[in-house]
C-alpha positions in Angstrom: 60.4 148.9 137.9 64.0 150.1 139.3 66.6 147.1 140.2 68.0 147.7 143.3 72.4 147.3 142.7 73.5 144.8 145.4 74.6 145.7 148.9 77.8 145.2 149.3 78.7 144.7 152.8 81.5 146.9 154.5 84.1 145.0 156.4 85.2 146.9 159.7 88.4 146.1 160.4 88.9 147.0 164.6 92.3 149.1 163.6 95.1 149.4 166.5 96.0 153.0 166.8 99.5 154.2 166.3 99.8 156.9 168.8 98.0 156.1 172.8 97.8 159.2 174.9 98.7 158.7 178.8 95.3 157.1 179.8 95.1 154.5 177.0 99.5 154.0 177.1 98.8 153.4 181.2 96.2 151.1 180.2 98.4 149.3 177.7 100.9 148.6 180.4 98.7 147.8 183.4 99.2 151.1 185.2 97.3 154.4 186.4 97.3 157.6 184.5 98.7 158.9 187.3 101.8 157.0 187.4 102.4 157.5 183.4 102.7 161.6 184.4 105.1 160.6 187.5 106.9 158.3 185.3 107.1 161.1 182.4 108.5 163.8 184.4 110.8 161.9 186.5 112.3 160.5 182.8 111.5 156.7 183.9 108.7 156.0 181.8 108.5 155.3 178.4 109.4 157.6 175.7 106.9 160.0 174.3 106.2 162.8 171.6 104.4 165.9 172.4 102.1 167.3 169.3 101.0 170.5 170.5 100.0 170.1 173.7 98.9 166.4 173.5 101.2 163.8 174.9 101.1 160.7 173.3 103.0 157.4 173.6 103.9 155.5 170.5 102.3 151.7 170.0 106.0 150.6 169.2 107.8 152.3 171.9 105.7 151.0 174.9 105.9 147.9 173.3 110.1 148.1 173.2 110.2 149.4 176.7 108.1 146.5 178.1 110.6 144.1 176.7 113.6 146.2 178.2 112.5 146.8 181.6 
């Protein structure tokens, strides 16, 4: 007869990501997509990084620009 180890139960943690791209920053804020790409090239929207040819907005700067604006 085998014994069966005990299960041990995973714990997901729901992790905040680091990096948002346009939709998901726009969504952070309370604006369109669109208005993140008007904001973006008209250099009044928050900062962002390019990694290849994603776009994506960092947690920390939306969060900084929120509290400046």
């Amino acid at each position: 007869m085998k014994t069966r180890k005990p299960r041990i139960r995973k714990v997901r943690r729901k992790l905040q990501p680091i990096a948002l791209n346009g939709s998901d920053a726009g969504r952070y804020l309370g604006i369109s997509e669109s208005m993140m790409r008007k904001m973006r090239s008209d250099g009044s929207g928050p900062p962002y990084k390019t990694i290849g040819r994603k776009i994506v907005y960092l947690r920390s700067d939306l969060q900084q620009w929120l509290e400046n604006k």
